[in-house]
VOZADREN-207160 format. One line per 3 residues: number of its first residue (from 1); their letters; for each residue x, y, z of N, C-alpha, C. Coordinates in steps of 0.02 Angstrom, whole numbers, plus 50000, padded with zeros to 5 digits. Each point is the difference from the previous one (the first is absolute). Layout:
<recs>
NUM) a) X,Y,Z,X,Y,Z,X,Y,Z | ...
</recs>
This chain:
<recs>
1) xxx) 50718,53132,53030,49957,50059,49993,49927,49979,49994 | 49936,50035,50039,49953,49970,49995,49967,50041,49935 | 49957,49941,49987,49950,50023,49940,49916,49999,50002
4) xxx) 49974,50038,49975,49922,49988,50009,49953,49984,49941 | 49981,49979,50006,49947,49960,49956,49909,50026,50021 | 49970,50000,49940,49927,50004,50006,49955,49950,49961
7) xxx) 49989,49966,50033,49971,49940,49981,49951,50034,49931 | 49995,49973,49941,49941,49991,49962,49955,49968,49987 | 49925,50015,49987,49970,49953,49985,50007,49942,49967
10) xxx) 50041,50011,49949,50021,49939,49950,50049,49948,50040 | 50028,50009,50048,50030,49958,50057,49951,49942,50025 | 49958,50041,50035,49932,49944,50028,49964,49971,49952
13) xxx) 50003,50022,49912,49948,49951,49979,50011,49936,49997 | 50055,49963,50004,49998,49925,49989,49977,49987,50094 | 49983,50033,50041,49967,49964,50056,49931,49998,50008
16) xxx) 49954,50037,49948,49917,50006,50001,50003,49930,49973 | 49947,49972,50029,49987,49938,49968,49977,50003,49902 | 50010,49940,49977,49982,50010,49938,49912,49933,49986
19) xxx) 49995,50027,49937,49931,49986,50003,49999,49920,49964 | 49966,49950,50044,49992,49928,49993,49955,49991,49971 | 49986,49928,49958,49946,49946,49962,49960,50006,50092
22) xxx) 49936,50007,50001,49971,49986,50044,49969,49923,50009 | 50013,49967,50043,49975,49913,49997,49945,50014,50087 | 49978,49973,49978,49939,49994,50050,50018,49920,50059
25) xxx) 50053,49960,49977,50012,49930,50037,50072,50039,50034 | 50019,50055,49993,50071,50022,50013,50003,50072,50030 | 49940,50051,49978,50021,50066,50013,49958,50006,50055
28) xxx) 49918,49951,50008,49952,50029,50047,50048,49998,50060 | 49988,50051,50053,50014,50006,50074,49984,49925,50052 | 50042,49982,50021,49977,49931,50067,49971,50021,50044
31) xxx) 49979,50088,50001,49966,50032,50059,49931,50027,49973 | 49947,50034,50023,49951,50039,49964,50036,50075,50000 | 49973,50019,49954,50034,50082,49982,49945,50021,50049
34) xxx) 50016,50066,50007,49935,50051,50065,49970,50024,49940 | 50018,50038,49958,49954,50019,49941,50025,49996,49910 | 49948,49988,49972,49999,49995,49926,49977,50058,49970
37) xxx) 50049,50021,49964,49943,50063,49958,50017,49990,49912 | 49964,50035,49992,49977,49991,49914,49953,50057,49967 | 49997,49969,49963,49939,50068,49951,49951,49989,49978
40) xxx) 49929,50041,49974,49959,49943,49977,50003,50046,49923 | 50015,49962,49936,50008,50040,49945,49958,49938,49947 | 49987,50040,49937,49986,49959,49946,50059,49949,49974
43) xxx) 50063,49997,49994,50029,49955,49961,49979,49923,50022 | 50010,49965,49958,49994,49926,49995,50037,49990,50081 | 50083,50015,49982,50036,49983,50082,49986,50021,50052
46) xxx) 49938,50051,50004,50001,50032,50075,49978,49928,50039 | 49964,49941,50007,50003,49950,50040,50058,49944,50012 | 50045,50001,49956,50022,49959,49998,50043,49980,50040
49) xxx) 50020,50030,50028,50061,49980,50070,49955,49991,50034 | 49956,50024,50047,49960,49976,50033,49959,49951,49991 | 49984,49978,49952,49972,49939,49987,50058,49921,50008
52) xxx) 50072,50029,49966,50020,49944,50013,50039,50000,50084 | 49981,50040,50027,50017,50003,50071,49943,49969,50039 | 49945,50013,49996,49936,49957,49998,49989,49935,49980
55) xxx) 50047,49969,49954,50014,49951,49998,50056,49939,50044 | 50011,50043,50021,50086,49990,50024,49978,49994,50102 | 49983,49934,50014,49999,49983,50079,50018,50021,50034
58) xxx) 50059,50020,49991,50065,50015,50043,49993,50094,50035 | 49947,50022,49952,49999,50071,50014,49950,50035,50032 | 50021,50035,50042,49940,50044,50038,50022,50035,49998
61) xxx) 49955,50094,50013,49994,50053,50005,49958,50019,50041 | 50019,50039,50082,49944,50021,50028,49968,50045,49974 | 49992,50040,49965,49976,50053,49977,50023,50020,49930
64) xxx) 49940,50020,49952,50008,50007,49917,49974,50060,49998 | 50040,50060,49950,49955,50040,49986,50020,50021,49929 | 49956,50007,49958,50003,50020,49942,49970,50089,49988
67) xxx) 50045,50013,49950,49993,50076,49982,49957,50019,49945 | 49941,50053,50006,49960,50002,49950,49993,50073,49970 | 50022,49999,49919,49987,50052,49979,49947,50033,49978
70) xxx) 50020,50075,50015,49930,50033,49942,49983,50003,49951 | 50057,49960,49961,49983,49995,49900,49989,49942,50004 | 49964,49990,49936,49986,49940,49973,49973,49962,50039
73) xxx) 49938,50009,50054,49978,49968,50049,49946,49927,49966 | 49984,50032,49963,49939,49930,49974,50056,49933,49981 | 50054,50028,49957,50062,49954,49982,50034,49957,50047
76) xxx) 50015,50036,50038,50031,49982,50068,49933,49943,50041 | 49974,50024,49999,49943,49953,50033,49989,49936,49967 | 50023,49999,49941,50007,49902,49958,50027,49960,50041
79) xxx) 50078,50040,50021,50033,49944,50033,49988,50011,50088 | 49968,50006,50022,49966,50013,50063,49969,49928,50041 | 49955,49983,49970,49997,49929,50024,50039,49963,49998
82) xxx) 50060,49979,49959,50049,49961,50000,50065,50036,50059 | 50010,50058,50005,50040,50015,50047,49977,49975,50078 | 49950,50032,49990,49967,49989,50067,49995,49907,50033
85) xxx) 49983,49983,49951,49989,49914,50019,50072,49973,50001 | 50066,50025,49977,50072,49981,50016,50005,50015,50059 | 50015,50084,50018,50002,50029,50061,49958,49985,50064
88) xxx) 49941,49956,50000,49951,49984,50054,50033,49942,50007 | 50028,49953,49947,50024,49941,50034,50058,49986,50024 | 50039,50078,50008,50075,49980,50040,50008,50059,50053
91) xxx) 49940,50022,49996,50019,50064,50037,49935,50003,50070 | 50023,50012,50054,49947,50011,50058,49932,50051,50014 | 50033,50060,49958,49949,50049,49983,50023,50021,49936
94) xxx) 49966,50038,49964,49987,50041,49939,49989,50040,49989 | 50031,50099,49991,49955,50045,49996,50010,50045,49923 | 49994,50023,49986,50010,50063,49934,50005,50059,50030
97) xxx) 50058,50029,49976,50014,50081,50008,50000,50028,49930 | 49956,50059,50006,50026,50041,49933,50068,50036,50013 | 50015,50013,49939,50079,50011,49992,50011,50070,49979
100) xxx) 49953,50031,49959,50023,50064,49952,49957,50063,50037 | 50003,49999,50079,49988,50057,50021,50052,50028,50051 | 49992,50051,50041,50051,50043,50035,49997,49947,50063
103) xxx) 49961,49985,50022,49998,49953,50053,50047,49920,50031 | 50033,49995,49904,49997,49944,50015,50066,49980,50029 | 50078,50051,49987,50043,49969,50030,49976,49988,50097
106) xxx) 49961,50047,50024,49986,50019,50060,49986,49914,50032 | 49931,49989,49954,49969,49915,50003,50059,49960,49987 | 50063,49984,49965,50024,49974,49992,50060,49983,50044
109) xxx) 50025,50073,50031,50057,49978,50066,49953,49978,50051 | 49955,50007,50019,49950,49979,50056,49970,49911,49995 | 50013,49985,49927,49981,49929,50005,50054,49954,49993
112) xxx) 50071,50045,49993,50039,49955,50019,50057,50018,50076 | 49979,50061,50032,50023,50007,50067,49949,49932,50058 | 49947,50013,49955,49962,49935,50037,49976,49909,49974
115) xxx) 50076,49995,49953,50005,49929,49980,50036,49968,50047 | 50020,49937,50024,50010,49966,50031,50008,49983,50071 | 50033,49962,50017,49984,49988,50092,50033,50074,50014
118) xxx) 50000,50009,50070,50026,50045,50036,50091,49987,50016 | 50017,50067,49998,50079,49992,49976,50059,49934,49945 | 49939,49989,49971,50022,49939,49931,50003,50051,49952
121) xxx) 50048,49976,49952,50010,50062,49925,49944,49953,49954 | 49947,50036,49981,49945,49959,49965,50037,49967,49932 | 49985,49965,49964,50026,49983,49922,49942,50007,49973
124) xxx) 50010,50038,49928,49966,50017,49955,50011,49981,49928 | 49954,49984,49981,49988,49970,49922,49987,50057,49948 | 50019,50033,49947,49982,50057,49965,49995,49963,49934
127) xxx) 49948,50003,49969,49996,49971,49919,49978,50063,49979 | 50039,50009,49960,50015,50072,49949,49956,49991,49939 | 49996,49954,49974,49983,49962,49948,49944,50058,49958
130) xxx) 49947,50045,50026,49967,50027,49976,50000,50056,50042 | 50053,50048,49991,50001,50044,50075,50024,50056,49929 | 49976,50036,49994,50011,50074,49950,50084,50026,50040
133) xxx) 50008,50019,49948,50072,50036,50036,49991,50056,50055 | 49931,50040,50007,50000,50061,50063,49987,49964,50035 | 49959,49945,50004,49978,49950,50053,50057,49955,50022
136) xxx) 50062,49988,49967,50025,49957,50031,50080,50058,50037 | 50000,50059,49975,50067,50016,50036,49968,50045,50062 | 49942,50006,49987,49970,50017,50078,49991,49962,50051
139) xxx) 49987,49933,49972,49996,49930,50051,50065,49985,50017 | 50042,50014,49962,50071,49980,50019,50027,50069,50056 | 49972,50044,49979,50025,50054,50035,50005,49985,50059
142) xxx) 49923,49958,50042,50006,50006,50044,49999,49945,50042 | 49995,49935,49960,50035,49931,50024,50077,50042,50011 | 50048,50028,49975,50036,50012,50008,50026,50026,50054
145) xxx) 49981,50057,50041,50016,50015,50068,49972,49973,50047 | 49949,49928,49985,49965,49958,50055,50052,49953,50015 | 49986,49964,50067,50067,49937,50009,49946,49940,49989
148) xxx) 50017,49970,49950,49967,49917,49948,50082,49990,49982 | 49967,49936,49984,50029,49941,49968,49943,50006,49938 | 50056,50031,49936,49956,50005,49960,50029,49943,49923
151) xxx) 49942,49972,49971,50012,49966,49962,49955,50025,49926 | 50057,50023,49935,49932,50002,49950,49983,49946,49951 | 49941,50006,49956,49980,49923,49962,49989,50062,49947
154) xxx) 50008,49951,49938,49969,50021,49954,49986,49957,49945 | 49952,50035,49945,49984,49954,49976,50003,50022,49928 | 50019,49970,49926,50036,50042,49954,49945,49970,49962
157) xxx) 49969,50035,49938,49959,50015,49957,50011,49943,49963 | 49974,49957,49956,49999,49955,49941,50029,50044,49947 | 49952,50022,49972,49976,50074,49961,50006,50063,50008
160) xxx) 50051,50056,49984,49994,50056,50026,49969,50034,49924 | 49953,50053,49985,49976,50032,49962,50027,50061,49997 | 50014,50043,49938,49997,49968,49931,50059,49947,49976
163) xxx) 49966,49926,49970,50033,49963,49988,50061,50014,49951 | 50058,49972,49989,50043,50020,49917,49957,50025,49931 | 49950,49957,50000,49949,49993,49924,49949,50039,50017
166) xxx) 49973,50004,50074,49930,50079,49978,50051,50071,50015 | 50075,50022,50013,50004,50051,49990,50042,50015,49949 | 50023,49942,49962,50006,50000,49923,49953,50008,49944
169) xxx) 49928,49979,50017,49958,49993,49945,49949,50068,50013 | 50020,50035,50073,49970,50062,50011,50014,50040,50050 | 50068,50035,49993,50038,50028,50047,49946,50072,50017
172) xxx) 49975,50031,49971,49962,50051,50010,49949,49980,50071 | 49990,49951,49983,49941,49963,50053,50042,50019,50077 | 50043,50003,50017,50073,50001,50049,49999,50067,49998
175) xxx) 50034,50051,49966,50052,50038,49998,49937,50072,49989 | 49954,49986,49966,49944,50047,49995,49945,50004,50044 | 50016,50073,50034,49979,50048,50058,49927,50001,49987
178) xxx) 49946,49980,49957,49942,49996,50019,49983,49910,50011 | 50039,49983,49963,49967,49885,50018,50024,50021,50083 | 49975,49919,50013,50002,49977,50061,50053,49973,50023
181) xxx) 50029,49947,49957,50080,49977,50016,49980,49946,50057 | 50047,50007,50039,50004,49967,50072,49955,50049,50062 | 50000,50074,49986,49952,50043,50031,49978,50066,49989
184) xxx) 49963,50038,50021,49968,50063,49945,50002,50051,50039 | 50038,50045,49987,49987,50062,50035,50056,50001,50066 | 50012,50058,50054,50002,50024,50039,49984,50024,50062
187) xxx) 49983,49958,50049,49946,50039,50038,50028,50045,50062 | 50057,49989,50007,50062,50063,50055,50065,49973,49975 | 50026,50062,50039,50072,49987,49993,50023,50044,50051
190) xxx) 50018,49956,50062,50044,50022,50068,50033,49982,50018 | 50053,50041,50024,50067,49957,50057,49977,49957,50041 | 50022,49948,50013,49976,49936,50052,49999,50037,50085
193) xxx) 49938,50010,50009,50001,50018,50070,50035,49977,50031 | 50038,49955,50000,50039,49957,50031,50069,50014,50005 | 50024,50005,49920,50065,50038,49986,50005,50049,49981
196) xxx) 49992,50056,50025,49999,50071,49969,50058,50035,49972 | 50057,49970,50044,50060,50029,49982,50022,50062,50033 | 50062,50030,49995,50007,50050,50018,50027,50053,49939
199) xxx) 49969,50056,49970,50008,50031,49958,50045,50073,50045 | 50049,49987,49990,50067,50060,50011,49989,50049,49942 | 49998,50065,50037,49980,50062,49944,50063,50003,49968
202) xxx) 49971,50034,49938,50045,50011,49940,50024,49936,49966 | 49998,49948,50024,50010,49955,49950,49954,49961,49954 | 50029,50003,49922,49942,49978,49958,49977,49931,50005
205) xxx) 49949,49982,49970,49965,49947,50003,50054,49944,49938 | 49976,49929,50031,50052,49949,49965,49933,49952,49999 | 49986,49950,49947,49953,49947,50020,50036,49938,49967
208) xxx) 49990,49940,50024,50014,49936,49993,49927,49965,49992 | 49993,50000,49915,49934,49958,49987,50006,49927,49982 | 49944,49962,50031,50001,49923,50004,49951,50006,49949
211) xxx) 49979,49993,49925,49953,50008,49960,49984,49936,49997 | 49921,50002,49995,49943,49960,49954,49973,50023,49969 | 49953,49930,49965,49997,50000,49945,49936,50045,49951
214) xxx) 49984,50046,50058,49965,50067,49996,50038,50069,50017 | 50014,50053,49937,50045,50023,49987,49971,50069,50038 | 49932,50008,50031,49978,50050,50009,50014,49995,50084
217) xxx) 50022,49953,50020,49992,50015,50094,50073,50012,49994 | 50042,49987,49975,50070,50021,50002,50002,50095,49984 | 49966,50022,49934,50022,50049,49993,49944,50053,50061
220) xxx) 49926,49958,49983,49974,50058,50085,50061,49981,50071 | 50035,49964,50012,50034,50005,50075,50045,50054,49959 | 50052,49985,49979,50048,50039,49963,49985,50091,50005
223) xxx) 49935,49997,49959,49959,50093,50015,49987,50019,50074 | 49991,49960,50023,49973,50003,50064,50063,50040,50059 | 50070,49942,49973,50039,50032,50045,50025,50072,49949
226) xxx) 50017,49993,49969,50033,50052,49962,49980,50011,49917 | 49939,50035,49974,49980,50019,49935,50054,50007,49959 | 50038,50031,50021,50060,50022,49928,50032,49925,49978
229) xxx) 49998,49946,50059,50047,49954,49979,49964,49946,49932 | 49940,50007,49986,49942,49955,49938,50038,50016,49943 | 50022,50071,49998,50009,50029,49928,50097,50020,50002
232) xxx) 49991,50005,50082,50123,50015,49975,50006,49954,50079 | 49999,49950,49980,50041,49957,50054,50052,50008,50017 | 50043,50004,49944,50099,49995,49996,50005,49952,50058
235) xxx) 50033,49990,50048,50038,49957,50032,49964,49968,50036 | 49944,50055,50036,49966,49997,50046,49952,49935,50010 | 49979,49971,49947,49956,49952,50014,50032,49924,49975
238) xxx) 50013,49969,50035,50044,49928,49979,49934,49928,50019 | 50010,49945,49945,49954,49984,49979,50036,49914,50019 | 49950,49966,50040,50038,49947,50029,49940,49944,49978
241) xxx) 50005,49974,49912,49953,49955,49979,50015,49910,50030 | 49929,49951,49999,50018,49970,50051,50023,49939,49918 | 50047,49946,50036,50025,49971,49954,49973,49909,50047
244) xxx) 49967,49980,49949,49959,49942,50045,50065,49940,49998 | 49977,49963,50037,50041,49954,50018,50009,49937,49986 | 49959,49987,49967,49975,49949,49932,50026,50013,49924
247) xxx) 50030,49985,49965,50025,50012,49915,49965,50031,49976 | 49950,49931,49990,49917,50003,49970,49973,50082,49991 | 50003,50048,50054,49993,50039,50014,50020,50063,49998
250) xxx) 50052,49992,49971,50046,50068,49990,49955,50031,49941 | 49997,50003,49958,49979,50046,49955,49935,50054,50030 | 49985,50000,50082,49976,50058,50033,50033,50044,50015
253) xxx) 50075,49970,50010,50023,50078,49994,49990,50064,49955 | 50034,49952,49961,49985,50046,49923,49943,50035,49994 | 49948,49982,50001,49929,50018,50011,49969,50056,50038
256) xxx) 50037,49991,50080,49998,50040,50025,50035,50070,49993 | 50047,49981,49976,50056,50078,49974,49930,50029,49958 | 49972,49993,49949,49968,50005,49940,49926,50020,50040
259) xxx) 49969,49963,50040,49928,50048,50027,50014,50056,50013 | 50068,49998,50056,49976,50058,50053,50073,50042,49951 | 50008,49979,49920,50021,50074,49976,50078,50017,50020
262) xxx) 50045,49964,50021,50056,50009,50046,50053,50024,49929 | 50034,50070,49998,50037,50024,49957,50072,49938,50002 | 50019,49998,49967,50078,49965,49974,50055,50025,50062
265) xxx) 49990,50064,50003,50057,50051,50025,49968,49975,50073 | 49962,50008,50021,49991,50005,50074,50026,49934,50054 | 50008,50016,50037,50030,49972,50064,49962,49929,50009
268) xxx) 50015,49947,49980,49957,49937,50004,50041,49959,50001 | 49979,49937,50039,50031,49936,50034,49957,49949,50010 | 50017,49951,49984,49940,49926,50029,50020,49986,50062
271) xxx) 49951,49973,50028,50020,49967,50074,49949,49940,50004 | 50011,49945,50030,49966,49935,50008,49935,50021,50044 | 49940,49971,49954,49954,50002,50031,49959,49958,50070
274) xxx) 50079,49947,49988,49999,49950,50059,50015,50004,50067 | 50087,50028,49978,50038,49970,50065,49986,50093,50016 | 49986,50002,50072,49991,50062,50028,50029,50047,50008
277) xxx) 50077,49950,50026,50058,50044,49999,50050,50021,49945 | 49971,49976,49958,50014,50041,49931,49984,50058,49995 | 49919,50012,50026,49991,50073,50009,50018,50043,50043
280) xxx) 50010,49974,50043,50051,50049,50061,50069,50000,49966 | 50042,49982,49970,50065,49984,49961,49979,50075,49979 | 49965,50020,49926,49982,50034,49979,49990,50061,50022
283) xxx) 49959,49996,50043,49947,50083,50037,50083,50014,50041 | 50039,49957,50038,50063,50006,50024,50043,50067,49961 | 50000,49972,49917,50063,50017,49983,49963,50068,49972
286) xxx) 49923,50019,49980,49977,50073,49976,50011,50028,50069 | 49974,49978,50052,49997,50048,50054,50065,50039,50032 | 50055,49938,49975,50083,50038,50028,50015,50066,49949
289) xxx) 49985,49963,49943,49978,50093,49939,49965,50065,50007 | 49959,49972,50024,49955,50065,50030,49999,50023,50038 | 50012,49945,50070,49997,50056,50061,50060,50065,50026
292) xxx) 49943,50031,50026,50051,50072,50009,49974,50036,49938 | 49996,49997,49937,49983,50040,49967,49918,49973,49980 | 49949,49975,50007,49940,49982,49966,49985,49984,50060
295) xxx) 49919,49986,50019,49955,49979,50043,49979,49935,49948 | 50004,49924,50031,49986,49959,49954,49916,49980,50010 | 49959,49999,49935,49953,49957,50022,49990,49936,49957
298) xxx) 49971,49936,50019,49989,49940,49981,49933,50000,49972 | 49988,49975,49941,49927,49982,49969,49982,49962,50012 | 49995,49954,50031,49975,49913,50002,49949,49985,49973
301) xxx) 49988,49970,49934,49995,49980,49970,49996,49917,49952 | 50065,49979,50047,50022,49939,49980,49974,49934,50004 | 50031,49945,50007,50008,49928,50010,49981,49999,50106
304) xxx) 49976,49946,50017,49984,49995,50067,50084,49991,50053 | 50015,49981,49956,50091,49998,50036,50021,50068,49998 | 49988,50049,49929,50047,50032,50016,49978,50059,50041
307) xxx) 49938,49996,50024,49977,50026,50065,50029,49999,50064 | 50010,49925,50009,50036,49985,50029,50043,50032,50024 | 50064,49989,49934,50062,50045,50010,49989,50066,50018
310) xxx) 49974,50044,49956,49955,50053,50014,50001,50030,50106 | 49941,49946,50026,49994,50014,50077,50036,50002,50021 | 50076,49954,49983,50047,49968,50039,50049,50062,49978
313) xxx) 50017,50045,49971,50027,50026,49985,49987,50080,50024 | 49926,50016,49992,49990,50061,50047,49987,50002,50074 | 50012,49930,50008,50021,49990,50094,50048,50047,50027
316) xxx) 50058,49995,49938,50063,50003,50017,50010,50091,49976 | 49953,50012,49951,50013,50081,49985,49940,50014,49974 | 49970,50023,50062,49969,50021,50017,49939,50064,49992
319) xxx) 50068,50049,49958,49998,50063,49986,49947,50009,49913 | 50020,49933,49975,49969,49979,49936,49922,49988,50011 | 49965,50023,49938,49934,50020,50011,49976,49938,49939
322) xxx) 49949,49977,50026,49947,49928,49943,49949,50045,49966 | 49996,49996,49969,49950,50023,49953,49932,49940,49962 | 49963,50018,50044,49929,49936,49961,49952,50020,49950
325) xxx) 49997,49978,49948,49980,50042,49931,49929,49904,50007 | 49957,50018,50036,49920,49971,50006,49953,49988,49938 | 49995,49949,49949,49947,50019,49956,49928,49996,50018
328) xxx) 49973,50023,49962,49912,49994,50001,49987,49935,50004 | 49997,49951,49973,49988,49940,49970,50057,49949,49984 | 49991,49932,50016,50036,49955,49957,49963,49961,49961
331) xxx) 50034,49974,49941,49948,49963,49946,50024,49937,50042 | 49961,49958,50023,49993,49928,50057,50009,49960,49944 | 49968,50024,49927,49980,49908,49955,50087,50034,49975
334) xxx) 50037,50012,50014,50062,50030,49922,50059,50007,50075 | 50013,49964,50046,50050,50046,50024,50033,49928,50029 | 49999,49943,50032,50037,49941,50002,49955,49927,49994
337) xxx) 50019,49953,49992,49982,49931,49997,50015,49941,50047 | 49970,49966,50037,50048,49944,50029,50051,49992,50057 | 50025,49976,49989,50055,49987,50066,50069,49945,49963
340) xxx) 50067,50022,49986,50042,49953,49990,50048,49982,50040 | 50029,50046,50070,50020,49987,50036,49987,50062,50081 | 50030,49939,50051,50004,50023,50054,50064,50015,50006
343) xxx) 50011,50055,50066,50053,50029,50026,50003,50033,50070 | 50052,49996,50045,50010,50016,50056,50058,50026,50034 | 49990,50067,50035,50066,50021,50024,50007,49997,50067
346) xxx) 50034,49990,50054,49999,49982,50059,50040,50047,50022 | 49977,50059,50030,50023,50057,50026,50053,49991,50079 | 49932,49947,50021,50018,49999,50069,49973,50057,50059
349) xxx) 50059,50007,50037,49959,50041,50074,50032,50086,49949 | 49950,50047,49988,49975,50059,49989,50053,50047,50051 | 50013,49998,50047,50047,50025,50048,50081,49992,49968
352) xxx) 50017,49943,49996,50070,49971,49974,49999,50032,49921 | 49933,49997,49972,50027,50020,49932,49984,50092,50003 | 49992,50023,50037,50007,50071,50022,50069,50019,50014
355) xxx) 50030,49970,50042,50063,50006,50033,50044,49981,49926 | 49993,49943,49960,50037,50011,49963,49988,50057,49944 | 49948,50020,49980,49988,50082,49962,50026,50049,50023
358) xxx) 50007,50000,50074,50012,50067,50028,50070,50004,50009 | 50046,49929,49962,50085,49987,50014,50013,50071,49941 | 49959,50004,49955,50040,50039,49938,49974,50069,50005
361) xxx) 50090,50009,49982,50011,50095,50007,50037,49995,50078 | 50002,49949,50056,50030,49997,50053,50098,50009,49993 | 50029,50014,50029,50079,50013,49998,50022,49947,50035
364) xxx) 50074,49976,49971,50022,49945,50035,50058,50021,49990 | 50039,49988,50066,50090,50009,49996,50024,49942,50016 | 50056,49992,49940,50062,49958,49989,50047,50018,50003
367) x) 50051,49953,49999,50076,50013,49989,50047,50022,50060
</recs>
């Protein structure tokens, strides 16, 4: 008797690649990549892959372009000469795109429909490393329906702020809506032009928040989609805190429950702020809950992976709406330190890993 089967996502995750120690004598390419992209931000790490790629003989890039925001521009401009003098010495040309206008996915499929030779699948370098979460699932959005050979780098903080001992010796400094924290204020809050979602009438609103460690961009996205849910959530809002991947480090969870206020009773789960597909694991098992009855939306919010998971996951459903909760400001001297490690995921050809996204929810007969 035959039987049918529907593949799930949770099937394909042990075939996404998983995320490597990046070595520069082992991971650089034996070929030049067609393009490098990156960001230009205040943290200590925004140079650092590129610098030690700049170091590294073996590597070329015909073309570099780094992404420039509208906040924190004087900040961002510290590490500017040092990007630039990595990126000039492995790369053939050099340009800057701004990132945080309507224009820019437009600029962005256009500079990579016109990366590499003619009928060659270009390879691309993506260092996330200082890429804001609206900035990076829009870049992914649309590396995503491009055909690359895509590879990402990243580069992980020494120091993440607030340390164990300054949000012990002054949690208010964090958790209180007039300090500065890690950033101040609000300055929009919109569905990702990118992912809008599809909102089916009559069904209520559901959100899946990725919280940081500013308690006010969580609850403006939250109002934004649905006011009643700040003050009577009940089911509706499920709370996916990130759980770091280091020991050392755990006591952010905790922390984080405690800024952004998260009731006992309500719908909450950790998920690794590392491995990506942890977060697709996750958004997987709320979304089989909800759909059909809730329109889901995503806060992103999180860890640079679990963005990741995040893109890789509304590839596949589609119908789910991102929500980007933008602050005014980041505090540059209070928000990371340093560099303690590198990392790299090797996607591969962008086409093949399409075909395998687009396997789930497909029917298969046996028997």
């Amino acid at each position: 008797m035959a039987h049918m089967h529907e593949v799930e996502f949770v099937e394909i995750l042990s075939r996404l690649p998983t995320i490597e120690e990046f070595n520069t004598s082992r991971n650089v390419y034996s070929h030049t990549d067609d393009l490098f992209l990156c960001a230009l931000g205040f943290e200590d790490r925004c140079p650092w892959i590129a610098e030690r790629l700049s170091a590294t003989s073996g590597y070329r890039s015909q073309h570099s372009v780094y992404f420039q925001y509208s906040t924190n521009r004087a900040d961002n401009e510290n590490n500017k000469a040092r990007l630039l003098n990595a990126l000039t010495t492995f790369s053939g040309s050099v340009e800057q795109m701004p990132c945080d206008d309507e224009a820019f996915p437009s600029r962005l499929r256009t500079l990579l429909a016109n990366s590499g030779a003619p009928d060659c699948i270009p390879t691309l370098s993506l260092d996330i490393s200082v890429c804001s979460s609206s900035l990076l699932v829009s870049v992914l959005r649309v590396v995503l329906e491009s055909d690359v050979r895509l590879r990402i780098l990243y580069s992980e903080a020494a120091v993440y702020h607030p340390t164990e001992k300054e949000y012990g010796d002054n949690p208010e400094k964090w958790a209180g809506e007039d300090a500065l924290g890690l950033a101040k204020g609000v300055a929009r809050v919109i569905p990702s032009p990118l992912h809008p979602g599809n909102r089916r009438d009559g069904l209520p609103e559901a959100v899946v928040v990725f919280p940081t460690f500013r308690r006010e961009r969580a609850v403006a996205a939250i109002a934004d989609i649905d006011e009643s849910l700040v003050t009577r959530p009940k089911d509706r809002v499920v709370w996916l805190i990130g759980k770091p991947h280091l020991p050392e480090d755990g006591w952010r969870t905790k922390a984080l429950a405690e800024i952004n206020s998260i009731p006992e009773a309500a719908p909450c789960d950790e998920v690794c702020t590392f491995d990506y597909r942890r977060t697709i694991e996750k958004l997987e098992a709320i979304y089989r809950a909800k759909d059909c009855n809730h329109h889901v939306n995503i806060v992103a919010l999180g860890s640079k992976m679990q963005c990741v998971g995040i893109s890789l996951f509304w590839y596949v459903h589609q119908d789910v709406s991102i929500i980007l909760a933008v602050p005014k400001e980041y505090n540059a001297g209070e928000y990371t330190e340093g560099c303690k490690a590198t990392h790299t995921i090797d996607f591969g050809s962008t086409k093949e890993l399409r075909k395998l996204l687009d396997s789930v929810g497909q029917l298969s007969i046996y028997g």
